[in-house]
C-alpha positions as CSV (number, residue, x, y, z in Angstrom):
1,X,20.6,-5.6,7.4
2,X,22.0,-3.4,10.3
3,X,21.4,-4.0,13.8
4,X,18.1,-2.3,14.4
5,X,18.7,0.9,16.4
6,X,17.5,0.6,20.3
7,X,14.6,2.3,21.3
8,X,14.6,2.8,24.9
9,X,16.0,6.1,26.3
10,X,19.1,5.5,27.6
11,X,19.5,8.7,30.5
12,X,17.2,11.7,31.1
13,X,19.1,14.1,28.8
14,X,17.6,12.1,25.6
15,X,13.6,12.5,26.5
16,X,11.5,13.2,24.3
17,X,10.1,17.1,23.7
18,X,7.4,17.5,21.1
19,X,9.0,21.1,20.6
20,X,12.0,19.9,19.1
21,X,10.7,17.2,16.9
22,X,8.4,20.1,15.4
23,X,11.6,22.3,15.0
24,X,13.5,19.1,13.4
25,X,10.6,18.7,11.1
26,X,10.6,22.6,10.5
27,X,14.7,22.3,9.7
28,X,13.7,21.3,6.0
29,X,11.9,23.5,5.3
30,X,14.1,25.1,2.8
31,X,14.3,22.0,0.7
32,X,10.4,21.5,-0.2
33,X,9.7,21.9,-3.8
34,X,7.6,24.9,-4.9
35,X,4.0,23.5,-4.4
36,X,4.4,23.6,-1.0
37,X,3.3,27.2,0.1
38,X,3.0,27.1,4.1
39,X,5.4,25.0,5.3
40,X,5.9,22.8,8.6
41,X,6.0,25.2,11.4
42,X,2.4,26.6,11.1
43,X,-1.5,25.7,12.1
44,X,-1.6,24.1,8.8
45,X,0.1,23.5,6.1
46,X,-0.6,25.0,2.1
47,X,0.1,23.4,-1.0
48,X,-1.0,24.0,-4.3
49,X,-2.4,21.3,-6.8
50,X,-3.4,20.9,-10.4
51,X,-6.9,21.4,-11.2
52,X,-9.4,21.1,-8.7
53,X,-9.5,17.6,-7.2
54,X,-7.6,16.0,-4.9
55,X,-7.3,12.3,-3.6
56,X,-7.0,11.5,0.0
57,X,-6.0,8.2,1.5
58,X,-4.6,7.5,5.3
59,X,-2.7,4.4,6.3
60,X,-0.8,3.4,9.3
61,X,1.9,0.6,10.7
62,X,1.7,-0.4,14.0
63,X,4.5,-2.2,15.8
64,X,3.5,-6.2,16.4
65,X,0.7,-5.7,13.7
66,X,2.8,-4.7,10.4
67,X,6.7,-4.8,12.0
68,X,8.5,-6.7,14.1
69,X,11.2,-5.7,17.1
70,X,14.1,-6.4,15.1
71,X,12.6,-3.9,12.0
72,X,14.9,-0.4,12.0
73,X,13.0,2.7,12.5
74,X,14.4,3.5,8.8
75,X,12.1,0.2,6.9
76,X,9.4,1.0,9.2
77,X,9.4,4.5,8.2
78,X,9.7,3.5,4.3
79,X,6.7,1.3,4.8
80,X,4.4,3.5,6.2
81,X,5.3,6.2,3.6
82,X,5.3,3.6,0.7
83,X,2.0,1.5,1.2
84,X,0.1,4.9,0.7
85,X,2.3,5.9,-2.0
86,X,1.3,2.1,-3.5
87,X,-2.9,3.4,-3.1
88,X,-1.9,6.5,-5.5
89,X,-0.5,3.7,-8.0
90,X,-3.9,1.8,-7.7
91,X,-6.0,5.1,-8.8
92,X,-3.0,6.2,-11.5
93,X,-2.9,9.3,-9.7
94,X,0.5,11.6,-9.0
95,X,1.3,12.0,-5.0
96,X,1.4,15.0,-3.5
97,X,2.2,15.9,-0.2
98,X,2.0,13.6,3.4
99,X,1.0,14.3,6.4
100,X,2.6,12.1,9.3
101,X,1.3,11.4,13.0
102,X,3.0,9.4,15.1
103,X,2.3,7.9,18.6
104,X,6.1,7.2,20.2
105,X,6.5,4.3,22.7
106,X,6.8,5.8,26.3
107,X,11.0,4.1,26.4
108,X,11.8,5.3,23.2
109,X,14.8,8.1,23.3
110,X,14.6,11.3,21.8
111,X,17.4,10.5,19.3
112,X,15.1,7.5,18.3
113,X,12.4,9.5,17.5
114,X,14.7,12.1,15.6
115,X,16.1,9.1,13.4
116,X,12.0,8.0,12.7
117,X,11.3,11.3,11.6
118,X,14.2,11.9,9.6
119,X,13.1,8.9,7.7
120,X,9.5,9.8,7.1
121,X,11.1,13.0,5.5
122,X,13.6,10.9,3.7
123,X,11.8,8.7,2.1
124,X,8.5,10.7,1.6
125,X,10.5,13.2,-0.7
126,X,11.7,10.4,-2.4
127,X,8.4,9.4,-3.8
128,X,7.7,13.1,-5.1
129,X,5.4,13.3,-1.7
130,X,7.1,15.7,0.7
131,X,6.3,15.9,4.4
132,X,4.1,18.8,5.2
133,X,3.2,18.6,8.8
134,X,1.8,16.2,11.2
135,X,1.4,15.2,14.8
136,X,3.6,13.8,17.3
137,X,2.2,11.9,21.3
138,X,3.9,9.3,23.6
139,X,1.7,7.0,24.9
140,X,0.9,7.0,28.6
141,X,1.1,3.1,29.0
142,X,4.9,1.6,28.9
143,X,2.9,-1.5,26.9
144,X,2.1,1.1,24.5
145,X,3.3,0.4,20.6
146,X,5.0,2.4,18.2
147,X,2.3,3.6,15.5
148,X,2.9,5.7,12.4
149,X,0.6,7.1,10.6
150,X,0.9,8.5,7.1
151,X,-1.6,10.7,5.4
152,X,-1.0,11.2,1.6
153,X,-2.5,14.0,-1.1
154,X,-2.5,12.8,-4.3
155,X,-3.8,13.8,-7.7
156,X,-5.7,12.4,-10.3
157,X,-3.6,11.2,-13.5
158,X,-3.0,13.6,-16.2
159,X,-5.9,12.0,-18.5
160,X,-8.3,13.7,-15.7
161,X,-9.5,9.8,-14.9
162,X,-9.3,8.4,-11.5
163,X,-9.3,5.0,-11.7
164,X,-11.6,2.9,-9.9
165,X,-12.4,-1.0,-8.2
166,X,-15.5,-0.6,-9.8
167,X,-15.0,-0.6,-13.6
168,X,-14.5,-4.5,-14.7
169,X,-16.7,-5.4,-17.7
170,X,-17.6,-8.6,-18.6
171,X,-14.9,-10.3,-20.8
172,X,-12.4,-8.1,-19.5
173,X,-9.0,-9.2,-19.3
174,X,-7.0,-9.3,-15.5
175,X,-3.7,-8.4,-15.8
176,X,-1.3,-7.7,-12.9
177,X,2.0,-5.7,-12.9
178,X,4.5,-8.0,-10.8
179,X,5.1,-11.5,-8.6
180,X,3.4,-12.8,-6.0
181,X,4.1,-14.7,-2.8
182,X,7.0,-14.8,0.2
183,X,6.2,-11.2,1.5
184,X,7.1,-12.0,4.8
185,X,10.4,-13.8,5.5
186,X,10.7,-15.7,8.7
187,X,12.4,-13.3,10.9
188,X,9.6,-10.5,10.0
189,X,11.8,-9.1,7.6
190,X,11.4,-8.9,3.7
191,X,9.8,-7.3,0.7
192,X,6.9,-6.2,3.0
193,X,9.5,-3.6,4.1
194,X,10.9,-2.9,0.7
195,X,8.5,-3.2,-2.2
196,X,8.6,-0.4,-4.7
197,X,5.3,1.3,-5.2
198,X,4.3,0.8,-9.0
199,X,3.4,4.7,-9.5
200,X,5.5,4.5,-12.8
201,X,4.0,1.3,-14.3
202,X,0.3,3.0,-13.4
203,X,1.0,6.3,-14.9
204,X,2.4,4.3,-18.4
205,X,-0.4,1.6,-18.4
206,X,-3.0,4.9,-18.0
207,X,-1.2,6.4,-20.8
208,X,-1.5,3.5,-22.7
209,X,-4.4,2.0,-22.5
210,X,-6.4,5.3,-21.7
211,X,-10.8,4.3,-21.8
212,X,-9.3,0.3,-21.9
213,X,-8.3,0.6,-18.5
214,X,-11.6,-0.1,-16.2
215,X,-10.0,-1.0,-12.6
216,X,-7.4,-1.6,-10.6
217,X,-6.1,-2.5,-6.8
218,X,-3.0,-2.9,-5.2
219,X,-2.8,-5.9,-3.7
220,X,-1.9,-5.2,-0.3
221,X,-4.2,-8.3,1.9
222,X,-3.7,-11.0,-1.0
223,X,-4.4,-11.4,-4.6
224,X,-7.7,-13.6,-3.8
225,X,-9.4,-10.9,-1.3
226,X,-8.7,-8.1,-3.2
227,X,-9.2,-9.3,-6.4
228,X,-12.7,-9.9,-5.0
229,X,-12.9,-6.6,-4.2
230,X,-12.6,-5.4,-7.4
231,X,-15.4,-8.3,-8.3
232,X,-17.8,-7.4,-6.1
233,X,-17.3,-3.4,-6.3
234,X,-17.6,-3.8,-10.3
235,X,-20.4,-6.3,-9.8
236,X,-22.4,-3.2,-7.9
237,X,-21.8,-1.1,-10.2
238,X,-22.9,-3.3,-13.5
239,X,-26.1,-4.5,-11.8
240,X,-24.8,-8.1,-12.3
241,X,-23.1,-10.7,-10.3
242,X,-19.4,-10.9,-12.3
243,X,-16.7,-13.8,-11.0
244,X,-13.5,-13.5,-11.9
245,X,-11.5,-16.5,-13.5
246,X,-7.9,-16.9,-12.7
247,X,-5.3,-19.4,-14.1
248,X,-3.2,-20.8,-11.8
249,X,-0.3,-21.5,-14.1
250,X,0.1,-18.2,-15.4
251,X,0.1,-16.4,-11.8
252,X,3.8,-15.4,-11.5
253,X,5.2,-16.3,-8.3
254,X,8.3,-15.1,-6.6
255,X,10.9,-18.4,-6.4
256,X,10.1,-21.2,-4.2
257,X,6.7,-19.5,-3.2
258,X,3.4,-22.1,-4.1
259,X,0.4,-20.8,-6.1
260,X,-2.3,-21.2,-2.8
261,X,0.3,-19.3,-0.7
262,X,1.4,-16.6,-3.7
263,X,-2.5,-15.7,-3.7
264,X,-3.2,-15.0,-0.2
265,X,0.2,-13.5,1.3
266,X,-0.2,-10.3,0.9
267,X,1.8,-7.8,1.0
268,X,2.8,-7.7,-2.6
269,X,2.0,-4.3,-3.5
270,X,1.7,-5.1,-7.1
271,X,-1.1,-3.8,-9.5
272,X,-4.4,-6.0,-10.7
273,X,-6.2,-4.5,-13.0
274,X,-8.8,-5.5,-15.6
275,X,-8.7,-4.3,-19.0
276,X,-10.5,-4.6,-22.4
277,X,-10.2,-7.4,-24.2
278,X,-9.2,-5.6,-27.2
279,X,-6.3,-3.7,-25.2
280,X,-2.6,-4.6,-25.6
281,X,-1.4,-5.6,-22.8
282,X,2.1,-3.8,-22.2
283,X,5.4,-5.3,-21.9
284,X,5.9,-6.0,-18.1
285,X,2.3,-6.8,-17.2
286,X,1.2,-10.4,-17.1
287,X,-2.6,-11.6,-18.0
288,X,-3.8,-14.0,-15.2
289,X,-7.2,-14.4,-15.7
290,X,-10.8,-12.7,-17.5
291,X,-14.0,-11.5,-15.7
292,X,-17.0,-13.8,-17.1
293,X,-20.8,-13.2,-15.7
294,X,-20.8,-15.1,-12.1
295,X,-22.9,-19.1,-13.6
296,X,-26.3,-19.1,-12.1
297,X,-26.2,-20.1,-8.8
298,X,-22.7,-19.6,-7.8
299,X,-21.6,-16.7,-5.4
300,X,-17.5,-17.4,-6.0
301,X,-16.0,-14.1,-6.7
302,X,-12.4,-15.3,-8.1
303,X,-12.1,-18.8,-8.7
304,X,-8.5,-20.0,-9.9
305,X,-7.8,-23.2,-11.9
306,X,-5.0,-25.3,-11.1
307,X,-4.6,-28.3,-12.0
308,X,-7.8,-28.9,-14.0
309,X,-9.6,-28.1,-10.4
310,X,-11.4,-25.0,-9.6
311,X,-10.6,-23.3,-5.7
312,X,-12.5,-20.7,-4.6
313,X,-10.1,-18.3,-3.5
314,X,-12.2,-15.1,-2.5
315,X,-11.5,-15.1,1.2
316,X,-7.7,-15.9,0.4
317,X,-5.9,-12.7,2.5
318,X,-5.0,-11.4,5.0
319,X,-7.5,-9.6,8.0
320,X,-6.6,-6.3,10.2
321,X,-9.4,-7.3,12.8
322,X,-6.9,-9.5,14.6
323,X,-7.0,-12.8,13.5
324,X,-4.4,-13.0,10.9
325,X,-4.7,-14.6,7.8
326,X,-8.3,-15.4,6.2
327,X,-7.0,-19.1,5.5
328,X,-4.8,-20.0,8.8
329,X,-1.4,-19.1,7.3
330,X,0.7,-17.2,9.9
331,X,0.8,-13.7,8.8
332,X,3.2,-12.4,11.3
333,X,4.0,-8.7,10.8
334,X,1.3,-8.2,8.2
């Protein structure tokens, strides 16, 4: 890793001037693929899509919250830009377009700020998403951090289906699409920063399985919390209380990282999804568990089984409300 690039302005000459980041932004404008009718530079921007739905999600990275000092402004660029690109994956959608607005610490130099953008733009055209537009501020407040926020357009998958949280079926198989566990490495670096968003894997395993895929999450706060997610959403939906059973030995785990940890890191960005039990599961995707009808009298969402023992891991995740992990594991730059 290279030394993180300094973000405090170094002499007056490099300020910041909203009017040349919007012309920097506007600079690529010639390299935007097609869909993109109105371009940065403009009230708005104008794309055009497939069909006549779009999907719409909004996520942001704040520094202290989801980075660390010693992050460069090029991983925490890639971040913001991938996790949304990793919510596309969890509906088997197609992205789009993004929309970026960014609030720049008070200290940081224009050049800074040049090299953040730059990266947005990098790394948004390199998952099919091109930049369109966006916002740029400086806080008032020298305290204040360094927030990005990324705004993607998306599109449903080819098949016309957007898949859902809420589809799990009784006896349905719960696959996922990856490991688990060690997100975060001790310096507040690691695969937090450089996961791959599994667009590819949801687009073949839509393909695939077609009607035998019912839900699916990325698993962004922990395989236990979000998992439940899916439990309880589906359980809405079916009228029923459904739990979902997970097997502790067949939970693949990045090396060195335990089973309790592996399910409430977060960070993973890998798929979960539940399936019919009469789907075959393709190569690549592990089988970790089934959805059975929640035993009278029990309110566990997901349950794992290790070591002949049953955990109720539901609340095993991470929180954005400020205090950290759900279970007292330090979370760090989650």
């Amino acid at each position: 890793m290279t030394e993180a690039p300094r973000h405090h302005s170094e002499n007056c000459d490099d300020r910041i001037r909203e009017s040349e980041l919007i012309a920097l932004a506007a600079s690529a404008n010639f390299s935007l693929p097609d869909h993109v009718l109105i371009a940065p530079g403009d009230d708005m921007a104008l794309v055009r899509i497939p069909g006549d739905r779009v999907l719409l999600a909004v996520d942001q990275v704040v520094a202290g919250r989801h980075f660390t000092p010693n992050t460069s402004l090029d991983l925490i660029a890639r971040k913001a830009v991938a996790r949304n690109v990793s919510d596309v994956a969890a509906m088997a959608g197609r992205p789009i377009a993004t929309l970026a607005c960014v609030t720049l610490p008070r200290a940081m130099s224009a050049s800074s700020a040049s090299e953040l953008l730059a990266s947005v733009r990098k790394y948004a055209s390199a998952f099919g998403c091109p930049l369109i537009g966006g916002d740029t501020s400086v806080h008032l407040d020298l305290a204040g951090p360094l927030t990005l926020s990324i705004t993607i357009l998306a599109v449903p998958h080819s098949t016309g289906v957007a898949i859902t949280r809420g589809g799990a079926r009784t006896s349905d198989l719960l696959i996922v699409s990856g490991n688990f566990g060690g997100s975060l490495q001790g310096d507040g670096l690691g695969r937090h920063l450089t996961f791959a968003p599994r667009i590819a894997e949801a687009d073949d395993l839509a393909i695939r399985l077609g009607p035998d895929l019912h839900a699916m999450i990325d698993i962004s706060d922990g395989l236990g919390v979000d998992a439940a997610r899916v439990i309880v959403e589906s359980s809405k939906r079916c009228g029923r209380l459904l739990q979902a059973r997970l097997d502790g030995a067949k939970i693949p785990c990045h090396e060195g990282v335990l089973i309790l940890d592996a399910l409430r890191d977060g960070e993973d960005y890998e798929l979960f999804a539940a399936i019919s039990p009469n789907a075959v599961v393709p190569l690549g995707w592990t089988v970790i568990g089934e959805v059975i009808d929640c035993p009278q009298g029990d309110q566990r969402a997901v349950v794992v089984i290790c070591d002949d023992c049953e955990i109720d891991v539901t609340a095993f995740g991470w929180t954005h409300l400020g205090d950290g992990n759900t279970q007292g594991k330090n979370g760090g730059s989650q």
